[in-house]
C-alpha positions in Angstrom: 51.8 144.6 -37.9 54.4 147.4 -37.2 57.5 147.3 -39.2 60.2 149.6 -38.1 62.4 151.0 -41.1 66.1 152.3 -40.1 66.7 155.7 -42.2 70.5 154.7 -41.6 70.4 151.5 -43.8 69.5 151.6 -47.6 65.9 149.7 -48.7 68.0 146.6 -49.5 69.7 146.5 -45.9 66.2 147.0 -44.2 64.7 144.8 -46.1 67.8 141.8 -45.6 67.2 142.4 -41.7 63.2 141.1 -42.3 64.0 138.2 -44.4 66.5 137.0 -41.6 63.5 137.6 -39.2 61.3 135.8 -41.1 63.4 133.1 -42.2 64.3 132.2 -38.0 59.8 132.8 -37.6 59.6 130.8 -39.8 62.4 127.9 -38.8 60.1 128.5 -35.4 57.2 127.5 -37.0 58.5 124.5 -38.5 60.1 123.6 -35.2 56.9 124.0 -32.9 54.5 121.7 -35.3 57.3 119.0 -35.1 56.8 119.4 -31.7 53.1 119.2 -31.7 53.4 115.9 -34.6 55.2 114.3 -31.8 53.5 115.5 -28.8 50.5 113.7 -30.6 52.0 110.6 -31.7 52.6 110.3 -28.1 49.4 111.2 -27.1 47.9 108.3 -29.9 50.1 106.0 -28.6 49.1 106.2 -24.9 45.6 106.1 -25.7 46.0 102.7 -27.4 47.9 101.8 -24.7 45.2 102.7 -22.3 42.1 100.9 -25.0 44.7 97.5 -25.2 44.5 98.0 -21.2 41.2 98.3 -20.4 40.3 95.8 -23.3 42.5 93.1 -21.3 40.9 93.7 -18.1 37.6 93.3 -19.4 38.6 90.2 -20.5 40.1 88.9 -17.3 37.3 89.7 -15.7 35.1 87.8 -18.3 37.3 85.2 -18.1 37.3 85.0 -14.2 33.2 84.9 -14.3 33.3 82.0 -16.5 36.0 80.6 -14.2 34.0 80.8 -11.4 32.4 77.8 -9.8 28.4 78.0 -10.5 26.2 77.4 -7.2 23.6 74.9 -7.4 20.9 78.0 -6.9 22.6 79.7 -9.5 20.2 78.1 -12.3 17.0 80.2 -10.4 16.4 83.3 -9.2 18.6 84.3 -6.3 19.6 86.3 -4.2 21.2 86.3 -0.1 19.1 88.5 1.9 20.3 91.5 4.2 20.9 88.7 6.7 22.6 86.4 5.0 19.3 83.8 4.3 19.8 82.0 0.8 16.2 83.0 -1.0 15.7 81.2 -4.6 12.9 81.5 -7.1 11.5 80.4 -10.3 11.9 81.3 -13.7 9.7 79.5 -15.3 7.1 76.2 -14.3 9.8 73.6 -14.2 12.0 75.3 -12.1 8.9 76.1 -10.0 8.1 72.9 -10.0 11.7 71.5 -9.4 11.9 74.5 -6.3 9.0 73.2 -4.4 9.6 69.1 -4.6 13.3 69.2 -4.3 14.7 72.1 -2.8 11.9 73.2 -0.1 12.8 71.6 3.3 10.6 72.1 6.8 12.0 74.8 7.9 12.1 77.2 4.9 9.0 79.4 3.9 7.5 79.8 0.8 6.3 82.8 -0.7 3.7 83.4 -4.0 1.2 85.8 -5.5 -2.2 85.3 -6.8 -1.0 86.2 -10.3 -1.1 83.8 -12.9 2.7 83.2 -13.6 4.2 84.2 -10.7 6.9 82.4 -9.4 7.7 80.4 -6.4 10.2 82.2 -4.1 11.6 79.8 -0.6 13.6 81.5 2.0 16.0 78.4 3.0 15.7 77.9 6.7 13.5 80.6 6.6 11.5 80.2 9.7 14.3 81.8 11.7 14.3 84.7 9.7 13.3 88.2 10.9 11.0 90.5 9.2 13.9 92.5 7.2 14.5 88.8 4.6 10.9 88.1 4.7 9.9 92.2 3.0 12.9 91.2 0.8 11.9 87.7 0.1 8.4 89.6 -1.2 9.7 91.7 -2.8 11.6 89.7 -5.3 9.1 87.2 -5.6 6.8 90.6 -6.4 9.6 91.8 -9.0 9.6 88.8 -10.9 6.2 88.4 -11.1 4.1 89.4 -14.2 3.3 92.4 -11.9 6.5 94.3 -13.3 5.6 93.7 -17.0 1.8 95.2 -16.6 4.5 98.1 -14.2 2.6 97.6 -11.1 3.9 99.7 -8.3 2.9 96.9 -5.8 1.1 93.9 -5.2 0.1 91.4 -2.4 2.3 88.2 -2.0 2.0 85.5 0.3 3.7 83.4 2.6 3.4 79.7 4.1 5.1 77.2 5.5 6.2 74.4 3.0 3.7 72.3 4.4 1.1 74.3 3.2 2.2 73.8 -0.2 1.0 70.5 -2.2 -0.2 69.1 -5.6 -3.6 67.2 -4.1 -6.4 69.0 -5.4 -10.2 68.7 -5.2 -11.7 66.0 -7.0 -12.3 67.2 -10.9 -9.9 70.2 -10.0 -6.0 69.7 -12.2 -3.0 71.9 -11.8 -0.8 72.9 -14.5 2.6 71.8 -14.3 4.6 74.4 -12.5 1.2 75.2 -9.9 0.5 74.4 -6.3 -2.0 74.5 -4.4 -1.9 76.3 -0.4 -3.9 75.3 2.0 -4.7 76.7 5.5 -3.4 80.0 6.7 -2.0 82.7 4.8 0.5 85.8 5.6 0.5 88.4 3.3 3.2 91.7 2.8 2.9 94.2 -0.1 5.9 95.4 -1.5 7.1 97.7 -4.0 8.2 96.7 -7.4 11.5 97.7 -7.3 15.1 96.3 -7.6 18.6 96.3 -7.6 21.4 95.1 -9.4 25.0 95.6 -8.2 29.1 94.5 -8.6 30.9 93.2 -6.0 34.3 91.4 -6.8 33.8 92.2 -10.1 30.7 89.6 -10.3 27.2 90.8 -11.3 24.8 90.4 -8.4 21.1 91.3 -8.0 18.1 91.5 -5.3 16.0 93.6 -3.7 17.6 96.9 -2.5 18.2 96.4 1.2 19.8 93.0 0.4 22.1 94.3 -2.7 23.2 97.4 -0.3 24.0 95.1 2.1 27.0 93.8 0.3 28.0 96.5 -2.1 28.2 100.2 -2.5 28.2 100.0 -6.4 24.7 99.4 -7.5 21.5 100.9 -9.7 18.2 100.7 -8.7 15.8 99.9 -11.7 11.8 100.2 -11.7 8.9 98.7 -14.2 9.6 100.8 -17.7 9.7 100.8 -21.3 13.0 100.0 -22.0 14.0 97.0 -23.2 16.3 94.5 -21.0 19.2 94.4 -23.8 19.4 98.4 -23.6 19.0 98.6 -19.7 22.1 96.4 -18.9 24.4 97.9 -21.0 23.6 101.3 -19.1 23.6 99.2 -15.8 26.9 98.4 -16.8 28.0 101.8 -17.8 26.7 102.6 -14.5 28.7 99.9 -12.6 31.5 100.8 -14.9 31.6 96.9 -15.0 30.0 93.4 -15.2 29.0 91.4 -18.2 25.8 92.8 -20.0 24.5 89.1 -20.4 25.1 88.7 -16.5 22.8 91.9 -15.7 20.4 90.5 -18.3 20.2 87.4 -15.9 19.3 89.2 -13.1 16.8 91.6 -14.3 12.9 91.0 -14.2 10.6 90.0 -16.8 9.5 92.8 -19.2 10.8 96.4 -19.7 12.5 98.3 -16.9 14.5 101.8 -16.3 16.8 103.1 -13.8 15.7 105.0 -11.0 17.1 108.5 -10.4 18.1 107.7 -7.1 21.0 105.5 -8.3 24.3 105.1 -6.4 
């Protein structure tokens, strides 16, 4: 720092001149951090504002999903396909059970693995569906088999007419409750394990990914993996920047899982 001394003014003049600079620097001073303590109680005080709004709209929206009317389907696994079919599947052997004696009609088809656990998926009315719901009905019935939880890539699954499905077994043969047997002809596709899980209207859906794309443009895709279904849906939810964590949990398979990098 420079300080300029006047040889026309005595030492007490030059020095009165610095004191009445310092004493306006430092008025300055005091005046520009009252500005700033203001400037930030502002700023703390739109930043509740903006927690408080985001806090209520969480809760609408939690509110709204509770609100909502629950389908009859909405007790299984569900999803509508690409096409608009209504496919449903089990989540455990009574629902399995309760799937194929209640809620398979004629015309639907039924789709199943050769794994031990796997559920029973129907396509309602699914006989006049094209090839695109039928991958998709696969797939989910593949996804929510015990195939994700051993992180298969793939595996074979079936389809039959309903039909095809019954509980008459060969003498000295029993089936567990929850277990069918098929008889006669079988189809079989191989899909990949993979999923989706989405947010459209601000409710949770989930499905295979040609079927959840069909409907939204906010969704993850998730894959077999380590991590445990609590911790994946409350990134899938960061992700959607929305939904309800126990919603996702709903929706997502059996077993550990992980997002895919190719995630929109």
């Amino acid at each position: 720092m420079n300080i300029e001394i006047s040889l026309e003014k005595s030492v007490d003049q030059n020095a009165a001149v610095y004191y009445e600079l310092a004493k306006r620097a430092k008025k300055k001073m005091q005046g520009a951090k009252e500005a700033l303590a203001v400037t930030q109680r502002k700023l703390d005080e739109l930043q509740k504002q903006e927690a408080k709004f985001w806090d209520e709209e969480q809760q609408k929206q939690l509110l709204q999903e509770r609100k909502r009317k629950q389908e009859w389907y909405e007790k299984f696994h569900w999803f509508f396909s690409s096409e608009g079919f209504l496919c449903i599947g089990g989540k455990d052997a009574t629902s399995n059970e309760l799937i194929i004696k209640k809620h398979t009609e004629k015309e639907d088809l039924v789709f199943h693995t050769d794994m031990a656990g796997s559920p029973f998926f129907v396509i309602k009315n699914g006989q006049k569906a094209s090839e695109a719901t039928l991958q998709e009905a696969a797939q989910a019935t593949a996804v929510h088999s015990r195939a994700w939880k051993l992180q298969h890539t793939t595996i074979d699954v079936m389809y039959v007419k309903p039909e095809q499905v019954t509980k008459e077994t060969k003498p000295g043969e029993y089936l567990e409750k929850g277990s069918f047997m098929i008889y006669g002809k079988t189809n079989y596709l191989y899909p990949k394990l993979e999923y989706a899980l989405g947010i459209k209207d601000g409710i949770i859906i989930g499905g295979p990914i040609s079927a959840v794309r069909k409907q939204t443009a906010e969704y993850v895709q998730v894959i077999p993996g380590d991590e445990s279904k609590s911790d994946l849906a409350k990134k899938i939810k960061y992700k959607l920047r929305g939904g309800d964590v126990d919603e996702i949990i709903k929706f997502l398979p059996a077993g550990g899982g992980q997002i895919k990098k190719e995630s929109h």
